[in-house]
C-alpha positions in Angstrom: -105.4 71.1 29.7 -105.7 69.4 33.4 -103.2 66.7 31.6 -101.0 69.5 30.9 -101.1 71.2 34.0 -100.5 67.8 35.7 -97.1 67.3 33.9 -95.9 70.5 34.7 -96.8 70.2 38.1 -95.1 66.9 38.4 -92.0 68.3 36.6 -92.0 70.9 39.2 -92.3 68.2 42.5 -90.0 66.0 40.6 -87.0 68.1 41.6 -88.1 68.5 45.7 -89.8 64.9 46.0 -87.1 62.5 46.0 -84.8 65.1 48.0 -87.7 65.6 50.8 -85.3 63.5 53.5 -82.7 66.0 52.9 -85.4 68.4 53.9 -86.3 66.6 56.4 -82.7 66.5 57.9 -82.7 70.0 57.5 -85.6 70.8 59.4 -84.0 68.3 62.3 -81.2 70.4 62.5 -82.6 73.5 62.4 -85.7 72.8 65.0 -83.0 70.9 67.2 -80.1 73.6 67.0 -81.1 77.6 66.3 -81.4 79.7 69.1 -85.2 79.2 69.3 -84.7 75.5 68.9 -84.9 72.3 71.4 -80.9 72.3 71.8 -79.5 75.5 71.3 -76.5 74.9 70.1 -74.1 77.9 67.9 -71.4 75.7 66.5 -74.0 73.1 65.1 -76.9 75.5 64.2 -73.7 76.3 61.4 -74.9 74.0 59.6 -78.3 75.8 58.9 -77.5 77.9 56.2 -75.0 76.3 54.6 -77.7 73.3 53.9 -80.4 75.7 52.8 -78.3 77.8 50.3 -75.6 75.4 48.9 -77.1 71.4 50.0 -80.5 71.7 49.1 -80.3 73.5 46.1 -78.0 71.6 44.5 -79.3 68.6 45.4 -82.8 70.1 43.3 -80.6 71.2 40.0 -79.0 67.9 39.7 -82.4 66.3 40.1 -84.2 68.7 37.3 -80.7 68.2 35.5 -80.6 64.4 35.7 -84.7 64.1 34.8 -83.3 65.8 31.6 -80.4 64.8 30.5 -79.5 61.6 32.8 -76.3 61.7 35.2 -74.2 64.1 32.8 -77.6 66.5 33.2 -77.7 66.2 36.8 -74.0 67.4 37.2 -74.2 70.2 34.8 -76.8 71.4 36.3 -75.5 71.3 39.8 -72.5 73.5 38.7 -74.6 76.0 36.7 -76.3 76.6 39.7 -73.5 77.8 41.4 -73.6 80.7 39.6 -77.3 82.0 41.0 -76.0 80.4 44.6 -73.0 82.7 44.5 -74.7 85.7 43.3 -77.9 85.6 45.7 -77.9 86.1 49.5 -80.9 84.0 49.8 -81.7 79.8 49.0 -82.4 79.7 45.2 -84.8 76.9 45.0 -86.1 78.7 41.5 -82.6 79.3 40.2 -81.9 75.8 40.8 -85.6 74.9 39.4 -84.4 76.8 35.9 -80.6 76.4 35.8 -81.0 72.4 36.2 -83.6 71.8 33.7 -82.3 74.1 31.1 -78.2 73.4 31.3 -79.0 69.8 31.1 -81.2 70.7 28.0 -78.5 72.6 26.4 -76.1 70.0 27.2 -78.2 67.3 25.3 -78.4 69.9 22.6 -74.8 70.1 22.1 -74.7 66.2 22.5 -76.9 65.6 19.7 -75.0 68.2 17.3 -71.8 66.4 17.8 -73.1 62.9 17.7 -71.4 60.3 15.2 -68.4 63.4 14.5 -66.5 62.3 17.6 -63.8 59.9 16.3 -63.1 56.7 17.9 -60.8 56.5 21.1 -62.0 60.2 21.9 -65.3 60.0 23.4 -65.0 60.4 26.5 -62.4 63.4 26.4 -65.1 64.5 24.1 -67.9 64.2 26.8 -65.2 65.6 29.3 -64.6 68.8 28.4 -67.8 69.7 26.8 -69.6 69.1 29.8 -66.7 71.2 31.7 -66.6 73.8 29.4 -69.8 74.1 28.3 -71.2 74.2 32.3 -67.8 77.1 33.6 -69.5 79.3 30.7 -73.6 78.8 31.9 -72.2 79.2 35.7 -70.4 82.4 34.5 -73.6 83.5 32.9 -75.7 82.5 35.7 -73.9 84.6 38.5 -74.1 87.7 36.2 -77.4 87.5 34.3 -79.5 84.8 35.8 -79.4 85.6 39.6 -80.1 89.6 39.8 -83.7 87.9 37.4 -84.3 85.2 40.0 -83.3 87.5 42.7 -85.8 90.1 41.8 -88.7 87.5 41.0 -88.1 86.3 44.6 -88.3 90.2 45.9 -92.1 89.9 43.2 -93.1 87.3 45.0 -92.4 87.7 48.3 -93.8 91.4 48.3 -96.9 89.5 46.5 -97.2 87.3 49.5 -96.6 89.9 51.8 -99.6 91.9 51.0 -102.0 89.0 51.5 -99.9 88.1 54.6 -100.8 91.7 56.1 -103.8 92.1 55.1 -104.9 88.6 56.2 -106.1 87.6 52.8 -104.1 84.4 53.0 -106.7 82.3 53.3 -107.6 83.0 50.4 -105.2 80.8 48.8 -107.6 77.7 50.0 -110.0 78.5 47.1 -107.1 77.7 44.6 -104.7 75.4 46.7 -107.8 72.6 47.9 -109.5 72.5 44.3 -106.0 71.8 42.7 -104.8 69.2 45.3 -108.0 67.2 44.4 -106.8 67.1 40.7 -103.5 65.4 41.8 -101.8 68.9 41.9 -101.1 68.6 45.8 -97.1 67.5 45.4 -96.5 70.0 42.9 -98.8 72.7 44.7 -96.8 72.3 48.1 -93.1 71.1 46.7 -92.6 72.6 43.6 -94.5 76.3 44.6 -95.0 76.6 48.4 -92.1 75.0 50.0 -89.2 77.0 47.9 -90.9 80.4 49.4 -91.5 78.3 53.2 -87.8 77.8 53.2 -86.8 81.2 52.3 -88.9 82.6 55.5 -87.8 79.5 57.5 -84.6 81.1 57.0 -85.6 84.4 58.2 -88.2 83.8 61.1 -87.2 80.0 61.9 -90.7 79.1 60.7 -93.4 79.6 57.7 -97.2 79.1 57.4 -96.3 78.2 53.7 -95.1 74.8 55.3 -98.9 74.0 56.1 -100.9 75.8 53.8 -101.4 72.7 51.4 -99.8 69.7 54.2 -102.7 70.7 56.5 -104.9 67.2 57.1 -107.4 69.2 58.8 -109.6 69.6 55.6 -109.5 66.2 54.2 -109.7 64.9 57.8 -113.0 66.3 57.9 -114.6 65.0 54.8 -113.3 61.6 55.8 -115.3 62.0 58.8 -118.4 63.5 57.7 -118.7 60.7 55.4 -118.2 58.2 58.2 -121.4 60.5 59.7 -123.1 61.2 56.9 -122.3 58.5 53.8 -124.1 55.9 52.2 -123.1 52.8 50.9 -119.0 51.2 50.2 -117.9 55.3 50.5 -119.1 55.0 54.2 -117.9 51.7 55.4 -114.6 52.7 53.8 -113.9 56.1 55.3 -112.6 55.0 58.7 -109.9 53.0 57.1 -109.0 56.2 54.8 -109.1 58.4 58.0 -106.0 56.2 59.3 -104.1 56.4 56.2 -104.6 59.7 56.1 -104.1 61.4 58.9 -101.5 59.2 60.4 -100.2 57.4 57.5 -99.9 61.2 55.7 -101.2 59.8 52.0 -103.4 63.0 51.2 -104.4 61.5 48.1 -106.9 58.2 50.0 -109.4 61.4 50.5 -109.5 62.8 47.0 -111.7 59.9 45.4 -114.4 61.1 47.8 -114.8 64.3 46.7 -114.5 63.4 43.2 -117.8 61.1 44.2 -119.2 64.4 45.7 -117.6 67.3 43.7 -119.6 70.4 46.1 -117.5 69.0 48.6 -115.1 70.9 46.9 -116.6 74.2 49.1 -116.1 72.2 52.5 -112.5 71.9 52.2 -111.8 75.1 50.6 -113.8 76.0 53.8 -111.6 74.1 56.1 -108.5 75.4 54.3 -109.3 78.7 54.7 -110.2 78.5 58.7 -106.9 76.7 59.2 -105.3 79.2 57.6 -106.7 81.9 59.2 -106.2 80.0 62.6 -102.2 79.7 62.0 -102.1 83.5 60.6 -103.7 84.7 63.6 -102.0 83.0 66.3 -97.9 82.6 64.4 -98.6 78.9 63.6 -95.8 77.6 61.3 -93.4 74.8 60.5 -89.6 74.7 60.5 -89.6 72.1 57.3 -91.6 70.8 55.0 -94.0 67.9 56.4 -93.6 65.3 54.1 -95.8 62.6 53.6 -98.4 65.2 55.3 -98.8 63.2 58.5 -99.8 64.6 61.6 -97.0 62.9 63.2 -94.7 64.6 60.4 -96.5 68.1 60.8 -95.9 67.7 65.2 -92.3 67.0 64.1 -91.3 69.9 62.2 -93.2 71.8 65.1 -91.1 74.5 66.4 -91.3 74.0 70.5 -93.0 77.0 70.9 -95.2 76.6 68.1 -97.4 73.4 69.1 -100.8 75.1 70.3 -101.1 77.5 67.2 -100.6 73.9 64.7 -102.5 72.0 66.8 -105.3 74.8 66.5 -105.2 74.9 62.7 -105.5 71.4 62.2 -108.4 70.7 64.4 -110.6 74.1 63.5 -109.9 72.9 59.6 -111.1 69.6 60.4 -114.0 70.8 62.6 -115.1 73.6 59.4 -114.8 71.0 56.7 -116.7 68.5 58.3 -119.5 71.0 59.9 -119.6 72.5 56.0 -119.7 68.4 54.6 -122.1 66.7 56.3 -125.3 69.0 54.9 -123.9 68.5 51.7 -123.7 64.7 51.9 -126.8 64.7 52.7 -128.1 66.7 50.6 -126.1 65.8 47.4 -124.7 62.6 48.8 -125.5 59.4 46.7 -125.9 55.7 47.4 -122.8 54.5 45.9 -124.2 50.8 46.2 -127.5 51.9 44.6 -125.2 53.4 41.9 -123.3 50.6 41.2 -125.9 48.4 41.3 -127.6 50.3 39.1 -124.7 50.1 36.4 -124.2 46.5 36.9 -128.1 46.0 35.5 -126.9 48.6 32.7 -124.1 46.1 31.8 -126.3 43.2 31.9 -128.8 44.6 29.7 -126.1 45.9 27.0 -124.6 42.5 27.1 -127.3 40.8 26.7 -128.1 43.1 23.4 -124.7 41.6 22.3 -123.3 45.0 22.2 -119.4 45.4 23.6 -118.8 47.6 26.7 -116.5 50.7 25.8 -113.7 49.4 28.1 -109.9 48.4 27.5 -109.7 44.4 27.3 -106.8 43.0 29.8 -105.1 39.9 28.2 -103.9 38.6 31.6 -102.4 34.9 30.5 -98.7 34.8 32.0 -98.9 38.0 33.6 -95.3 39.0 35.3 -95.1 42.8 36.3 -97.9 45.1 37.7 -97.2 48.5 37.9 -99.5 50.6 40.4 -99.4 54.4 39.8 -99.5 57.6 41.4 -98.6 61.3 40.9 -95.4 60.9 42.8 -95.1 56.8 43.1 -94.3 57.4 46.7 -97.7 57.5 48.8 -100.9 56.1 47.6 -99.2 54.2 44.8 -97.0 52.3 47.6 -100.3 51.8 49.4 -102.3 50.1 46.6 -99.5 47.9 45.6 -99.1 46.7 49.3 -103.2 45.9 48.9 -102.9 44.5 45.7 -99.7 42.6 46.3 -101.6 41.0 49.8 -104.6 40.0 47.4 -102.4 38.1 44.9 -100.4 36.6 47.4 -103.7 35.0 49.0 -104.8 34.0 45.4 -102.1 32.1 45.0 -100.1 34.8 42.4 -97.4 35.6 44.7 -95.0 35.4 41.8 -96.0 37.9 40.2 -94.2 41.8 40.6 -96.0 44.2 41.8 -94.3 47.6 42.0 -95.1 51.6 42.7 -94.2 54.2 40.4 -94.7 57.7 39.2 -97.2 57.8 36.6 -94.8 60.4 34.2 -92.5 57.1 34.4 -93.8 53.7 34.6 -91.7 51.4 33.7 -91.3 49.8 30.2 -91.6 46.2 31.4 -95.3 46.9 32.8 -97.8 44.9 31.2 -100.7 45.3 33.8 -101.1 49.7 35.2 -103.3 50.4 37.4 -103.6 53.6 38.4 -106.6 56.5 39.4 -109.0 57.4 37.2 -107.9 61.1 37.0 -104.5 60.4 35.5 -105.7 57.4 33.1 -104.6 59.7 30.2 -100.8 60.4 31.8 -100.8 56.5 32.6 -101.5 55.9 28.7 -99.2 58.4 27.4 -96.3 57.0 30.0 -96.6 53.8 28.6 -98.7 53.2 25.9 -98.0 49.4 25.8 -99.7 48.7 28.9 -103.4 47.9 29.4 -104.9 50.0 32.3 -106.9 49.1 35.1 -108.6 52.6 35.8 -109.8 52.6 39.9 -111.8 55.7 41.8 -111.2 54.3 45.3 -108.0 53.3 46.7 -109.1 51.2 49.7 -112.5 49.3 48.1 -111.4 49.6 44.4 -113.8 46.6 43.2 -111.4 46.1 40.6 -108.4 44.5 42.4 -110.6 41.4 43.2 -111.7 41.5 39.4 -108.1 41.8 38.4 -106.7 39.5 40.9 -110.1 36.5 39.6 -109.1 37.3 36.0 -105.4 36.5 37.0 -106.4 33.6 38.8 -108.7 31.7 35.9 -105.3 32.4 32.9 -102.4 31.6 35.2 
């Protein structure tokens, strides 16, 4: 089920995440321009709307179009959007989210049906018009049947969000948003869920909380720290080295291995959540963009210029909660992770020496060429680990092999070697079956980069 969930998260994220620098320009020009903004400015603040409604959405129905259905999904998709972006007043980040997917679906559909009857010399009139036709007709249908549906389930949601918004039950959402971000849910969470409703009140206001309800580093900043306070053993010594990552290097995901480690952590950050949200509720805090990778230098940037002390404020009583609500818990529940590993090492050595096999995948590591290091989006800690990992062989000696980052829904055929998180192993084995994995639990003092990078080292 978490598997599941995963995959349709990342299907989700998958259309926003490789368009978040169009967001990003968006939020530049809307922060720099509006009436409220830096550099007032009517003839370029124009551009505003037009970007929201027509650029951005397009730009995330060719993207769950192409994911589909390859280039020919991608542009079918684009112009059955149209239809929803015509018939709403409002961005249509879920009509683009369902016309993309599903045209290019019907499109490779009608594809197959027709494969092998085309005769020769007509092929691409063929593909032509069918894509032509077959997208006027799903545009037609979108702009009368499609967008009054989507219309009206943004009207559900936003009266849904409403009512926690005035009755200041939004920090509620912290109990479901921290938990979730912790199974590898946070880019689907915050881009394929809260960003489409923060740009629709961005549009409005010039600003949404919904912007920093998941991006917020206060939380995971404060674990970080209370484990640089309160931690024992390789967990400790690495959390200073997370903290910078993290909070300045925006890669949310460096924090999630220790509260795996100490799962009732899971009540500190929904703690800190919950403060921060309550913080930016009370005193108008909110974003003009999305703040994506969620770095505090990111967050400060999408800062509307009167909005500084309320984000400042949510970020540091977040960080203060979650690390006052950690550190009991630490030490408390907290566990020697040198003890603990030392303690499996003798475990090893005593089942070896009983000549029975450890349950573990073998690597056959002679002539290794391409390494493939995975993450949910293969943009943050994915990049991260394969810098590390890349340094490591480089120093060995084994600079010529590849080392690459990638989504774990698409790792590359040509990997031989994956290494990935432990928590999306099973996605990393069902993206590529082919490849043996190398299953890690911390990004920064993962024991088994120097175990990979020896192994490569004695079959080279």
């Amino acid at each position: 089920m978490k598997e599941k969930v995963q995959v349709f998260g990342r299907f989700l994220s998958g259309m926003v995440m490789p368009n978040i620098g169009a967001f990003i320009a968006w939020g530049i020009i809307t922060a720099l321009f509006i009436p409220t903004g830096w550099l007032p400015n009517e003839k370029l603040a124009a551009l505003v709307t037009p970007m929201a409604t027509t650029l951005l959405t397009l730009l995330i129905a060719y993207t769950g179009g192409k994911v589909v259905a390859g280039h020919r999904g991608g542009v079918i998709g684009a112009i059955a959007t149209m239809g929803v972006i015509v018939g709403a007043d409002v961005p249509m980040f879920l009509g683009a989210m369902i016309m993309g997917p599903l045209s290019a679906w019907l499109l490779k559909k009608f594809d197959k049906v027709i494969e092998g009857k085309v005769k020769a010399g007509f092929e691409m009139l063929v593909n032509n018009f069918s894509l032509g036709i077959l997208g006027a007709i799903l545009a037609i249908l979108a702009l009368l049947g499609i967008a009054p549906v989507v219309t009206q389930l943004n009207n559900i949601m936003q009266a849904g969000v409403g009512f926690f918004v005035d009755h200041g039950l939004l920090p509620l959402a912290s109990i479901f948003i921290e938990p979730a971000k912790v199974l590898f849910l946070n880019n689907a969470v915050n881009h394929g869920i809260l960003s489409p409703m923060g740009m629709e009140q961005s549009k409005q206001i010039g600003k949404s909380i919904f912007f920093l309800l998941e991006a917020n580093p206060g939380p995971g900043l404060g674990i970080l720290l209370a484990y640089c306070i309160a931690g024992k053993g390789s967990a400790k010594s690495s959390a200073p080295g997370a903290i910078i990552i993290h909070f300045l290097g925006g890669i949310h995901e460096i924090y999630f291995p220790y509260i795996l480690m100490n799962p009732t952590l899971l009540l500190a950050v929904i703690a800190g959540g919950a403060s921060g949200i309550f913080t930016l509720n009370l005193l108008g805090g909110g974003l003009v963009a999305p703040a994506s990778p969620g770095s505090i230098f990111a967050v400060l940037a999408m800062t509307p210029k009167t909005g500084y002390i309320p984000v400042i404020l949510g970020v540091l009583v977040a960080t203060a909660v979650s690390c006052v609500v950690a550190v009991p818990l630490l030490k408390i529940f907290g566990k020697d992770e040198d003890m603990e590993a030392a303690k499996q090492m003798v475990q090893d050595m005593k089942t070896a020496s009983k000549g029975i096999k450890k349950d573990t995948v073998s690597i056959d590591t002679t002539n290794v060429k391409n390494i493939v290091f995975a993450c949910d989006a293969g943009m943050g800690s994915s990049a991260m680990g394969a810098t590390v990992l890349r340094k490591k062989l480089a120093a060995a000696g084994l600079g010529h092999i590849n080392v690459v980052h990638s989504p774990v829904s698409s790792i590359p055929e040509d990997a031989e070697i994956v290494v990935t998180h432990a928590e999306l192993g099973e996605r990393a084995a069902h993206s590529n079956p082919k490849a043996k994995l190398v299953l890690i639990k911390n990004f920064l003092s993962a024991p088994e980069y120097d175990m990979l990078v020896e192994e490569l080292k004695q079959n080279k």
